[in-house]
N, C-alpha and C positions, 0 to 999 in steps of 0.2 A: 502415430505416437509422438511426430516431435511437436506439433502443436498441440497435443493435450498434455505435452510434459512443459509446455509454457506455459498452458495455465494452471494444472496444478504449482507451480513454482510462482506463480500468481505476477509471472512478468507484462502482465497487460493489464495491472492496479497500476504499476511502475510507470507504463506509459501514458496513462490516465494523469498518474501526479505530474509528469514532463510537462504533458498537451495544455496543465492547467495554466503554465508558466508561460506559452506562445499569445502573444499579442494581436495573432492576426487570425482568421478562419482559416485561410488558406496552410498560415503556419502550422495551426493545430492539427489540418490535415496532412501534413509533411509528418508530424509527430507519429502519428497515428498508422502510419505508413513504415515506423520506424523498426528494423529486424537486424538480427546479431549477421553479421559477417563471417567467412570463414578462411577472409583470407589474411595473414597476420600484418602484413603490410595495410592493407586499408583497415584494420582496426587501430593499428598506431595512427592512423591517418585522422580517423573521428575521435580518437581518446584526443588527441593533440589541438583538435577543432574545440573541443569543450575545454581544456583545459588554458585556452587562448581565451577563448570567450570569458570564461571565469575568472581569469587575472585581470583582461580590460572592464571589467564590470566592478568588483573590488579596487581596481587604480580609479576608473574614472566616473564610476556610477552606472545605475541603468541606462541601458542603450537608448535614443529620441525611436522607436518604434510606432510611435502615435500618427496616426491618419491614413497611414497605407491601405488601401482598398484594392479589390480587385476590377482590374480598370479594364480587363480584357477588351470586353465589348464596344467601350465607348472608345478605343482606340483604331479597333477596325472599323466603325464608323468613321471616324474621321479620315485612315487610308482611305478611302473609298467615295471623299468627297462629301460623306454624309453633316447635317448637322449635330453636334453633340445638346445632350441636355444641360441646365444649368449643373445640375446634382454631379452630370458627369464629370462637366469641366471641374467643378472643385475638388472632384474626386482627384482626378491627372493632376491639381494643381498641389492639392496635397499630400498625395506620392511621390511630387518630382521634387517637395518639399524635405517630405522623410527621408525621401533616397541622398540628397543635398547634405542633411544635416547626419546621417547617419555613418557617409562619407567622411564628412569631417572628422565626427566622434571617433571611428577607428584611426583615419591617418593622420592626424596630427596630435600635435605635443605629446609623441612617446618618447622622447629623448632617448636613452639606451636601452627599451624594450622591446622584443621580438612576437609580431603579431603577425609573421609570415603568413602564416594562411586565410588568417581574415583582410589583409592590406592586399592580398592577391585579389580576393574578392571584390573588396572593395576599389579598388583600381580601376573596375570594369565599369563602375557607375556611372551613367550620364547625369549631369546635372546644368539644368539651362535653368540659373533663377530668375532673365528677363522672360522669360516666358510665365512662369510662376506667377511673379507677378502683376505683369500684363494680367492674367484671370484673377488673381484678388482685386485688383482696383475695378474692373471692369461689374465685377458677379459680388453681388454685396449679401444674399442667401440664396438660397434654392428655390425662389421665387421674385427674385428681385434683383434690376441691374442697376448698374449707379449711374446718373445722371450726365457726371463727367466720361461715362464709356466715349464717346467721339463727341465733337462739337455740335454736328447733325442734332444727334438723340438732343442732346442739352436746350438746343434752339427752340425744337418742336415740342420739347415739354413744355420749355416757359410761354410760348405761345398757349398752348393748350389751359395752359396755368392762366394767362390772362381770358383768355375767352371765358372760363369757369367762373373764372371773379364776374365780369359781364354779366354772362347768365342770371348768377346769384343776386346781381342789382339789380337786373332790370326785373326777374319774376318778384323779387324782396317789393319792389314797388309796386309791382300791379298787385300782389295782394294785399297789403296793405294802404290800396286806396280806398276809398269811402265807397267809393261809384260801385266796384268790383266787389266787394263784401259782401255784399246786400243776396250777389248770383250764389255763390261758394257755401257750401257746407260747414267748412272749416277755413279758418282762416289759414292753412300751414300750406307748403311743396312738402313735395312728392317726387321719387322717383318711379317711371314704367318704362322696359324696355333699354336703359341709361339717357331715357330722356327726362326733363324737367315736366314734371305734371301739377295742374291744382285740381282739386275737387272742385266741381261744379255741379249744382242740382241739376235732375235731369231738366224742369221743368220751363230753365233759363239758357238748356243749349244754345239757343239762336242769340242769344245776348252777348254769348262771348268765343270770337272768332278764335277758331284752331283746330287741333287734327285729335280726335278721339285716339287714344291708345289703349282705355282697358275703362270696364265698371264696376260699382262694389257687386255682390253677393243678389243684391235684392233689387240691384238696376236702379236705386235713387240717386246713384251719387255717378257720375262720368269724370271720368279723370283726363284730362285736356292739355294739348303741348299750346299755349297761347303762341299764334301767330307770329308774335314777332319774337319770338324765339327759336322759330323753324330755321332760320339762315344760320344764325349764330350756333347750334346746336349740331347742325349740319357738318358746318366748319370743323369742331370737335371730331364728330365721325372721321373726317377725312385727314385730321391732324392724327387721329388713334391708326389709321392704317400706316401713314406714312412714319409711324411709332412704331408700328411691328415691322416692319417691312426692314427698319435702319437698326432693329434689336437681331431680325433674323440675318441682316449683315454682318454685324458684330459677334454674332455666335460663329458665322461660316469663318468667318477670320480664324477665328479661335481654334474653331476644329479644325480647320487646315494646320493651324502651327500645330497640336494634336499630331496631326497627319501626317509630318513630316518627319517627327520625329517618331513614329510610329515603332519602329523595331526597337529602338534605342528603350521604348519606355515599355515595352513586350520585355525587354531584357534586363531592363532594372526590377521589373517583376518579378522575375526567378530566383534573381539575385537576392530580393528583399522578403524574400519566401525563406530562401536556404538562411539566410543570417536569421531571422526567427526563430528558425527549425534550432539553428546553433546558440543562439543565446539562451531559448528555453532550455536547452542543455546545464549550459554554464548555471545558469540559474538553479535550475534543481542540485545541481552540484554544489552549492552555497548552502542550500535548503538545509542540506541531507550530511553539510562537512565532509564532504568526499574529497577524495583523492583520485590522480590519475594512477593506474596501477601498471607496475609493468607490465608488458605482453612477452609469453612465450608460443612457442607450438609444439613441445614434447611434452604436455600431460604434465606438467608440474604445477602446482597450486598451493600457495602459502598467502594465508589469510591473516593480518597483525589487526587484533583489537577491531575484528570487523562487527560492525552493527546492523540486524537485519532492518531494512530501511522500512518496514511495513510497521514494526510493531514502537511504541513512541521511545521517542530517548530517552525519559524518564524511566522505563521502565525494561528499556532492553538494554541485554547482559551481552558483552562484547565477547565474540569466541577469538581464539587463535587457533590455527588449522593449518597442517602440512599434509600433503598429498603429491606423489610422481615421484619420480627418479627413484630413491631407492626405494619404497612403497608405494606399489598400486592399487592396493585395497586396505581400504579404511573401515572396521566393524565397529560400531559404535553401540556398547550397552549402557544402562540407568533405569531408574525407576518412571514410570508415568508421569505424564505434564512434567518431567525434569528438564526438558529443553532439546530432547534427540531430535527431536524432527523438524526444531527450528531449527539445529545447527544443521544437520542435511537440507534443507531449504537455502540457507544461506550459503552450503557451498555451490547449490545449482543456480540461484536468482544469481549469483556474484557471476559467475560464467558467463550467463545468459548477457546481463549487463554492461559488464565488460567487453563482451563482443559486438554490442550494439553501439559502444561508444560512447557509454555512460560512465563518470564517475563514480567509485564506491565508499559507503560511508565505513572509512576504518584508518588506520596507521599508515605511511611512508614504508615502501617493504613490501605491500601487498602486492601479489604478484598472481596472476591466471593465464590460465592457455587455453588456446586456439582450440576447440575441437571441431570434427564432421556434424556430431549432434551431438545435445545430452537428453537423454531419457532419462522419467523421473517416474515413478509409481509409489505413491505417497500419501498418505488419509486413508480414509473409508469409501473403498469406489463401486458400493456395493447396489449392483443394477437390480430394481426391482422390476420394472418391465421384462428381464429375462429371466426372473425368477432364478439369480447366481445370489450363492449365499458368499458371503465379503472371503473368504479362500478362493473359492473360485473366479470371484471379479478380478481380482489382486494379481491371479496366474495367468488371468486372459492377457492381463497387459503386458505379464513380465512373458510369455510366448512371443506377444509381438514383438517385441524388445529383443528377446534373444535372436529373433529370425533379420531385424535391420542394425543391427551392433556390429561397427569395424573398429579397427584400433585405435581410432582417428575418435572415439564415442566416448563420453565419462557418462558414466550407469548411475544411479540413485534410485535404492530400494530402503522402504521403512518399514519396519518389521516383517523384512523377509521371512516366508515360511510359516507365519503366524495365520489362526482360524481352523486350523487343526491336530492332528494328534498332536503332539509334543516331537515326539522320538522321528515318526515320519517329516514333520515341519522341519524338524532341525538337518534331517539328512538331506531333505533338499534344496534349504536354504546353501550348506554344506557344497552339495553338489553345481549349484548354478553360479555361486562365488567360483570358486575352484575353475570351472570350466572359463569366465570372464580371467579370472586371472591368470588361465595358461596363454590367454590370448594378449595377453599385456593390457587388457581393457581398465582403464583407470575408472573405480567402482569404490563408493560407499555405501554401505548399511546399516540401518540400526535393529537390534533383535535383544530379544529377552534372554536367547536359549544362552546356558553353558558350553556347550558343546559346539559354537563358533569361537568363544573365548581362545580355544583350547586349541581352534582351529588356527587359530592368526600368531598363536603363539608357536605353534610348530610348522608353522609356514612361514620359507624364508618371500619374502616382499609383502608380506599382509602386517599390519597391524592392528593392535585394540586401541579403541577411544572408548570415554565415557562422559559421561556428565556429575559431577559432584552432587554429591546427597550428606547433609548435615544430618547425622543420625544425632544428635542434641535436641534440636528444631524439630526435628520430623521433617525437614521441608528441602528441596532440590538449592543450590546456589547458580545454576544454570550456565555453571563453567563448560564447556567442554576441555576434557584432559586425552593430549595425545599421547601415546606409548602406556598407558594405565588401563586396564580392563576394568568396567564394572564387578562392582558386588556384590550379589543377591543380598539385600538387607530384611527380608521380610524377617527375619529368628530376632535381630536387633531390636526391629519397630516394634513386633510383638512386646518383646522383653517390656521395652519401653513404655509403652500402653495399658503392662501392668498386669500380662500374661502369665500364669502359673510357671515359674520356670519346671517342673518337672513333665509340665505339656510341651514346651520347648525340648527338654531333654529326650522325651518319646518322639518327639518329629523328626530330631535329628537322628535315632535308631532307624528311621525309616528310608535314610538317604545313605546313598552308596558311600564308606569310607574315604573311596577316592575320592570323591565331588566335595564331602566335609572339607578335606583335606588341601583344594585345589581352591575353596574359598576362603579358607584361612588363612592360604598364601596372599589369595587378592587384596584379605585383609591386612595383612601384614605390609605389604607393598602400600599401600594407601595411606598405612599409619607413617610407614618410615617417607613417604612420599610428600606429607604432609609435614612432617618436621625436617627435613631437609630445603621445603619451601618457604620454612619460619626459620630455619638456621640464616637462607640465603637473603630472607629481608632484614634480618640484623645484621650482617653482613654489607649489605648496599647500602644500609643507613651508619653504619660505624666508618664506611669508606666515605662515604657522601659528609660526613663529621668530619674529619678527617682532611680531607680537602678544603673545607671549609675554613678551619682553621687555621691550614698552611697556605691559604689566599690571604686570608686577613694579618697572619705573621706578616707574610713577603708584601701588604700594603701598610702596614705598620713603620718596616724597614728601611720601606722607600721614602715615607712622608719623614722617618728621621734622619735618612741622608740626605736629603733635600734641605732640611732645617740646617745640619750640617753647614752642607755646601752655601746656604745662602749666610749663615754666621762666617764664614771664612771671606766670602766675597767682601760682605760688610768689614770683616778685620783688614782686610788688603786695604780699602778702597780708603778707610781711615788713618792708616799708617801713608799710603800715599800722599796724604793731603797733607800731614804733617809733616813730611821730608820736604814737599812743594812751599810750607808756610817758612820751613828754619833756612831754608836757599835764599827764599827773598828777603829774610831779614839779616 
């Protein structure tokens, strides 16, 4: 249950968006790897690792992450004496590049900024930029080394270079001589085999001394290394071995510096993995406007202005949300698509998140705890293969749920009890709240029924939440309100809609006194809940006036004793001078 209560809470979309953030394959598989903790010290530990990363990244920009490869293999070739490839060496050349430069970007010029745990990190990094290098000047691409790699190479090129020119004159002559034309098909060279060739008719072999190398298609035409280019071409051959022979030199060189630093760059590896793993962090935490949230371990959770990170900013409605200490359970009613089951979502993704070391998108304040697990049973989990109808899917989960729940667990049920009777749904929902909360199991649900209302209100540590519903609009404002019960609106909406009110007045004959009676209150409560909330923002805006004004007084005041005080300095400094002018006369 606790990995399908991660993905109903849809915490592996979450890591999806991180893994998008990692620069490297390797890092994206660090991401992907990435699980909530439970123990409360190493979650301050990763909240504190992103929360480092995301300061150095807004102070200094994005991190130099570019070129790091995974060098595993071409490293233990080179322990081992092996030659490396070119691809390989520039790979090692430009990890030992990244690792260099990424060294830098954390440890220097922070002047009074604390990046403890990434300068720890980073501290550990080798960085040889003669080495570096050494492989750019030498490996010009991945097919090609430069000419200046050692003296040797340089020598045997430009030989090679001159003999080529040679070639090119002396065959350039013999085909374009008078004598020689007359044999030839064409007047053009050829290459076969990387030897110089001309066409010559078959029927002229014997006229023109040299070594057959290949014919056309139909045998008229033979293609011939003239003679006196056998020496000279030969030379080439044996200039190209002693080419590979001073390149396959110059790579062993290489792979052995490779080689020797062998662990050192196995180990900037890991390192240059986890700082990925950590900046993709930081990064989504930029993304998403998060914060680091506090950490506890006794079941408390308070949520300021949290934003579920799935659904877009423009269109998500920020809750605020307390849970633990003196309330362990939170029942949350409202009307349809009003926003219950995103606010239940986001108090479980917030948990999950937070324990995993992620920043969350909301206020300064927000705070979560530690738990063993959370369990979430949540949507429509309705198995057609077992032929359960969505009650019975809904209970299979919440079975297994009640059988692996300790007090160490936050539970998440969405419309507990819903799919069947009414009166049975509610007594059970009733009964598996209750039994979690004698257990101190810190536990949200959201439900239709009255009859939890009623429960949370006469049970000391439970409480009601709901979701704001604009009976004006017709339409939800997708608040969550804690300490406020929902209230059955349907008699309202009717009203509204344009419903006979004496069909209203006969529906409400058909509902218990009490229950009339118990939503009148809720109404009541709402209304006065509502204007006590319009009292306290003319309130905060008359104080905020207020202050305002007695800022601009008290800079008023100052800019005129200042004026003051500079008039009085100028009246001294003027009387002075005249006492100084009637002395000397």
């Amino acid at each position: 249950m606790r990995q399908k209560s991660k993905s109903v809470l849809e915490f592996d979309k979450i890591i999806e968006k991180v893994a998008g953030f990692a620069e490297t394959e390797k890092g994206k598989e660090e991401v992907y790897k990435l699980d909530i903790s439970h123990d409360p010290k190493g979650v301050r530990f990763k909240q504190k690792q992103t929360a480092q990363a995301l300061s150095i990244i807004i102070e200094k920009g994005s991190p130099p992450l570019g070129g790091i490869s995974d060098i595993k293999e071409y490293v233990k070739r080179g322990a081992i004496g092996g030659i490396i490839s070119l691809r390989g060496l520039l790979n090692c050349a430009d990890t030992l590049r990244a690792a260099r430069l990424l060294k830098n970007y954390v440890l220097l010029n922070n002047d009074d900024r604390n990046y403890d745990l990434l300068e720890s990190l980073c501290q550990d990094i080798y960085a040889n930029k003669d080495i570096e290098e050494r492989i750019y000047s030498v490996i010009i691409g991945e097919e090609e080394i430069a000419d200046d790699a050692s003296l040797e190479l340089k020598r045997i090129r430009r030989e090679i270079q001159i003999k080529n020119n040679s070639i090119k004159n002396k065959i350039n002559s013999i085909v374009s001589s008078p004598s020689m034309q007359k044999y030839l098909q064409e007047a053009i060279v050829t290459m076969r085999n990387d030897r110089y060739v001309i066409p010559v008719r078959k029927e002229y072999r014997s006229m023109v001394k040299g070594i057959i190398h290949d014919q056309s298609a139909t045998g008229s035409t033979l293609f011939i290394e003239p003679l006196a280019l056998v020496e000279m071409t030969n030379d080439i051959a044996n200039l190209k071995i002693e080419e590979k022979k001073e390149i396959e030199r110059i790579l062993l060189e290489l792979s052995m510096m490779i080689g020797d630093i062998s662990e050192e760059m196995l180990s900037n590896q890991e390192i240059l993995i986890e700082l990925d793993f950590i900046f993709a962090k930081g990064k989504y935490a930029i993304s998403i406007n998060g914060i680091e949230p506090k950490i506890n371990d006794r079941g408390y959770i308070r949520i300021k202005k949290g934003r579920h990170p799935l659904i877009a900013p423009e269109l998500v409605v920020p809750i605020d949300a307390v849970l633990g200490d003196e309330y362990t359970t939170l029942i949350i009613t409202g009307p349809n698509t009003g926003g219950k089951t995103v606010s239940l979502k986001t108090l479980g993704l917030f948990t999950l998140m937070g324990m995993a070391g992620l920043h969350l998108p909301a206020e300064y304040g927000t705070e979560i705890s530690v738990f063993n697990a959370v369990y979430a049973d949540i949507g429509d989990e309705q198995s057609i293969e077992q032929s359960l109808s969505t009650f019975s899917s809904h209970m299979t989960n919440i079975v297994k749920i009640m059988k692996e729940v300790d007090e160490k667990s936050f539970v998440l049920f969405d419309e507990l009890g819903a799919g069947t009777d009414p009166t049975e749904g509610a007594a059970l929902a009733i009964a598996i709240l209750d039994t979690l909360h004698e257990k101190k199991i810190l536990t949200a649900a959201t439900t239709h029924y009255s009859e939890l209302k009623l429960y949370a209100l006469t049970t000391e540590g439970v409480i009601n939440g709901s979701v704001e519903f604009d009976v004006e609009t017709l339409s939800p404002t997708y608040k969550l309100l804690i300490g406020v019960p929902g209230k059955s609106n349907a008699f309202e909406i009717s009203r509204k809609l344009g419903l006979q009110q004496e069909i209203i007045d006969k529906a409400k004959q058909n509902i218990e006194t009490d229950k009339i009676e118990f939503e009148d209150a809720l109404k009541k409560i709402e209304e006065n809940r509502i204007y006590i909330e319009e009292k306290k923002q003319e309130i905060d805006r008359i104080e905020s006036e207020s202050k305002k004004k007695h800022r601009d007084f008290l800079t008023k005041e100052r800019k005129s004793l200042e004026k003051s005080e500079k008039l009085i300095d100028e009246a001294n400094y003027e009387a002075r001078k005249i006492i100084e002018n009637a002395k000397r006369e």
